[in-house]
N, C-alpha and C positions, 0 to 999 in steps of 0.2 A: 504494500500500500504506500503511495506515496505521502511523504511528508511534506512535500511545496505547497504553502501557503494558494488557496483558491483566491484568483484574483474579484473581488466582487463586481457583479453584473450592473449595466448601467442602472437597473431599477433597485440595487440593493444600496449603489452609494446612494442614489435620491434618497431612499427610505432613512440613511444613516444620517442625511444630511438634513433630513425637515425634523428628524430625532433633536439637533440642535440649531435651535433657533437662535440669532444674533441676540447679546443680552447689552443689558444696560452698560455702558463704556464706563464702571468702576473700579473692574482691577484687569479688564483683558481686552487691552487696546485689538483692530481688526486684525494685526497679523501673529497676534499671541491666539485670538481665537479661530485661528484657521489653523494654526498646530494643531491644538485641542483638536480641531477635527480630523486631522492626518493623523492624529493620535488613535482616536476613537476608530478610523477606520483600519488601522493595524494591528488592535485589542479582535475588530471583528476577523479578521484575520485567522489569529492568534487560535479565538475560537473554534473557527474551522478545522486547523489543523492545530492541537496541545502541544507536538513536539516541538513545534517551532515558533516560539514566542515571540514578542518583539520588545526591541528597545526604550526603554522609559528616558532615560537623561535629556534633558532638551526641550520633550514635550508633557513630559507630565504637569509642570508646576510654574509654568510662565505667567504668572500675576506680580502683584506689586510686592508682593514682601517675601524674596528668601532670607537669606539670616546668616550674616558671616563674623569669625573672628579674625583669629590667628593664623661609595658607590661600592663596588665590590666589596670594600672594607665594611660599610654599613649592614651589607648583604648576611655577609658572613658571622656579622654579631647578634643579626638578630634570629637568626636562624640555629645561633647556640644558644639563643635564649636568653641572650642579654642585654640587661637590663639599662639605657639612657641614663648616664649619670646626671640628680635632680640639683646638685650642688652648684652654689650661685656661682656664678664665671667657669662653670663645665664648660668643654665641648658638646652640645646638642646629639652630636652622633657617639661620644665616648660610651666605649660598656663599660658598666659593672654590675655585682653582682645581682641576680636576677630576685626582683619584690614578690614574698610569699604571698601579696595580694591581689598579684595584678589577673588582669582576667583575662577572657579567651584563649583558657589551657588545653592542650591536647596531648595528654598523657603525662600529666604533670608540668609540662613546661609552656613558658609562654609562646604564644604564635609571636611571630615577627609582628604583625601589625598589634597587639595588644601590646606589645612593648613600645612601640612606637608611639603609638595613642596615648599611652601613660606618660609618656614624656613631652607630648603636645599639650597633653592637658594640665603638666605639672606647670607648665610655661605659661599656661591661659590664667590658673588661677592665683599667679604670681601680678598678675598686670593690676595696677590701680583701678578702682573701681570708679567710673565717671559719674561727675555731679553731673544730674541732666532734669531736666525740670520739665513740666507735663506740656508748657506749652511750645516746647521745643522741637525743632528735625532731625532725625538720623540722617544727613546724608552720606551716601554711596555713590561711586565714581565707578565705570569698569570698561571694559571692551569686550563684548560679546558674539557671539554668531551660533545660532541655533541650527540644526536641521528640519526641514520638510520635507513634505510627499504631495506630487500636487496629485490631482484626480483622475489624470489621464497616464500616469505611469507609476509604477512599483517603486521605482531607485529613490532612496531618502538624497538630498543634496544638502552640502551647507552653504549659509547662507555669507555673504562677504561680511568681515568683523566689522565691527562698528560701536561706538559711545554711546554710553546708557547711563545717566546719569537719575538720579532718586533722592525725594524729602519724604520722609515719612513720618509723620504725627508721632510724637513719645507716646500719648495715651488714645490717638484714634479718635480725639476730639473733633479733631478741624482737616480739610482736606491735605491731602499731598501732592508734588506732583512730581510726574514722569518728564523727562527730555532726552528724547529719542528720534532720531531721525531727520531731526532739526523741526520735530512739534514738540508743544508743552502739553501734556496731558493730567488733567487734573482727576486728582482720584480723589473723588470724591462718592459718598452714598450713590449716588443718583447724577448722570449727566445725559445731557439729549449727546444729537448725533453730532453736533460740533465741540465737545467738550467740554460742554457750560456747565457749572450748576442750576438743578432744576428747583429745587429748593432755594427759599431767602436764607436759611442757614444749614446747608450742608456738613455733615459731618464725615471724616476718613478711613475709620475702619470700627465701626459702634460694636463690632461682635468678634473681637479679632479668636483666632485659633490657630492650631500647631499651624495648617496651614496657610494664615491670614497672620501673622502675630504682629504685636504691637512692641515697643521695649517696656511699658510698664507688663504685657501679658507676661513675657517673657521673665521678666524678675518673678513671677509667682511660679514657674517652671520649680520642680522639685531637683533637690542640688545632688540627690543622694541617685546613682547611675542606675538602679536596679529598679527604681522607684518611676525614674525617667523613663527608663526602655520599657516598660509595664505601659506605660500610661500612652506611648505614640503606637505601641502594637494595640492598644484596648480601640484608639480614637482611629486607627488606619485598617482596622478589621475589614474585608471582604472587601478592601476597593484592590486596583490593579494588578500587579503578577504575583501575588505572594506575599504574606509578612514579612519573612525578613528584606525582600527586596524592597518594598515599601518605607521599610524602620529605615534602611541605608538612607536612600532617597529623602529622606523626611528630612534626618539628620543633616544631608547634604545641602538641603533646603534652606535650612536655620544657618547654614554657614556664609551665605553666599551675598546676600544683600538685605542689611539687617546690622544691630551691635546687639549683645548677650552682655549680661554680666559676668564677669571674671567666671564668677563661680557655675554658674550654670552652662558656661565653653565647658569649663572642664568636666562639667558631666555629660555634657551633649557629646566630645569625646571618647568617655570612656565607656558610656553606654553603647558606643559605635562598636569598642571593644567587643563588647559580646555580643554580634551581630554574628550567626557562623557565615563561613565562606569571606570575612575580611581578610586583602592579604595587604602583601606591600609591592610597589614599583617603584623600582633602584632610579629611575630616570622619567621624569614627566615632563613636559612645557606647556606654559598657559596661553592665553591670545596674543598675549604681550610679550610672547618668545621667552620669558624667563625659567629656568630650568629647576626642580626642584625634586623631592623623594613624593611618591603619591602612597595613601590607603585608598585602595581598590574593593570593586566587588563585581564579578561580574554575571553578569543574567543575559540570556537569550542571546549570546552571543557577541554579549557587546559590554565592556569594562569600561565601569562609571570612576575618573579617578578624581579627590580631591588633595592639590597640589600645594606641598608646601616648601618653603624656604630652609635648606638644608642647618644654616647656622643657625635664624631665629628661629626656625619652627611658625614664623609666620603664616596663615591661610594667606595662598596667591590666588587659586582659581581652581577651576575643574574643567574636568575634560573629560570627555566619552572618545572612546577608540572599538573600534570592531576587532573582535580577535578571532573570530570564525565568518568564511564567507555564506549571505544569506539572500534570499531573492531581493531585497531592500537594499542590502548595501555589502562592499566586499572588505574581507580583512584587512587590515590597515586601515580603512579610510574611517578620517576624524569626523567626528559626527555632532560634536558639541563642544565648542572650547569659552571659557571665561577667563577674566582676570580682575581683581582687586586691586584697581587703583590708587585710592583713597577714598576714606572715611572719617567720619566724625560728626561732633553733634554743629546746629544754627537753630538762629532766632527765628530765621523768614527760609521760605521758601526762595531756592534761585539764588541762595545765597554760599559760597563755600565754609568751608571752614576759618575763621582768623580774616575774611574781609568778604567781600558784598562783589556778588557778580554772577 
């Protein structure tokens, strides 16, 4: 029996496609909701044939708020199970001896990527905890390029990289906005079709969640990893490929365009920890070309990596790569790349961090 994915019939994409009707322009401008749809119609896909899934990175979660923080020789340390020296002015990649706590064991000893995440996270909840006040922005700086699928052909493509800059309300009070593509998109509750607000007083995110979050939702996130990783597999049950592929994802999400508090990176970390199937890649680069060590995970063929800075341990980006070839797309080719430019908190929207512009 074959396993290739049925392409669907001209009357099954209509059917998929009056399934989702254009919605209100407040967190998925029209080319974030035409993923969603290349999305949906690869899930149908998927269905068709189980063996052959499809790729989530790129298209699952393109709204206004992901959520970001932070070679051979490294290979070889973590693969003996050791342990990222936490001591102030280490080396980031130094071993020592391996923490009787750390998680994602497998037969006693730490996986490479548990060791690594415990030292990403030892790093995250080292960092000062920002004053930031409710009626404040997270801005996010980045350079992006997603994949599609348009309707007339099977092959995902990416799209050329490009600046994506974000304000997002601390408490979800007041709107946000997008500047992308050279429009300002204001994200707000409710906009008509030119990006106004439809309301006299509009508000930006009144019900934030894992996957909408705010920086004040995010401070009520629990700090304790076990408590954390409970609570995004309870909220992500029965949506797209899988729990633990979802938890990745989720996680991924909270890293990307967003601030966390110290303490809640480091859980979002270590909770990634005991995701099974986490590994590590010795060699990653984000959109912005900068090279760095990735935790990976890969599903349906295709390896979601989040990219970080070999000294600081800073979060750079993610990237999606194919490592098996599939009617969609062939091994090798990049299928989702990001980058963290800068962040930080502002008064106004449109404004940077430290001056007005």
């Amino acid at each position: 029996m074959s396993t290739t994915p049925p392409r669907p019939t001209p009357a099954e994409h209509d059917e998929i496609a009056r399934l989702l009707p254009v919605p209100a322009e407040r967190e998925r401008p029209g080319r974030h909701h035409q993923l969603l749809k290349d999305q949906l119609l690869r899930e149908f896909r998927q269905d068709a044939a189980p063996a052959a899934a499809k790729p989530r990175f790129g298209v699952r979660r393109l709204t206004i708020a992901a959520v970001p923080l932070a070679a051979g020789a490294l290979a070889v340390t973590l693969a003996t199970g050791g342990q990222l020296d936490p001591r102030p002015g280490a080396d980031p990649l130094a071993a020592v001896t391996p923490d009787s706590s750390a998680s994602g064991r497998t037969g006693g000893q730490a996986t490479p990527a548990a060791v690594l995440l415990d030292r990403i996270a030892t790093v995250a909840a080292a960092r000062p905890a920002p004053a930031v006040r409710d009626d404040q922005y997270v801005y996010v700086s980045s350079t992006v390029a997603w994949s599609s699928q348009s309707a007339d052909e099977t092959v995902m493509r990416l799209d050329t990289p490009h600046s994506r800059k974000i304000w997002l309300s601390v408490d979800g009070s007041v709107p946000g906005l997008l500047r992308e593509r050279g429009k300002n998109i204001v994200l707000a509750d409710e906009v008509d079709k030119a990006g106004r607000p439809v309301s006299d007083h509009p508000v930006g995110n009144p019900a934030p969640t894992l996957n909408s979050p705010t920086y004040r939702y995010l401070e009520s996130l629990p700090t304790d990893p076990d408590a954390l990783l409970k609570k995004i597999y309870a909220e992500t049950k029965g949506s797209g490929p899988g729990p633990d592929q979802m938890a990745f994802v989720t996680i991924g999400d909270l890293l990307r365009e967003q601030l966390a508090p110290p303490k809640v990176s480091a859980a979002l970390y270590k909770a990634a920890a005991r995701i099974p199937g986490v590994t590590v890649v010795d060699d990653s680069v984000d959109a912005a070309g900068r090279h760095g060590v990735a935790v990976a995970r890969v599903h349906a063929g295709e390896r979601t990596e989040w990219i970080f800075d070999r000294k600081t341990l800073e979060f750079l980006g993610e990237r999606g790569v194919m490592v098996q070839d599939m009617p969609w797309a062939s091994s090798g080719q990049v299928t989702a790349t990001t980058a963290v430019l800068a962040r930080g908190i502002t008064d106004k929207t449109g404004e940077t961090p430290g001056r007005t512009g």
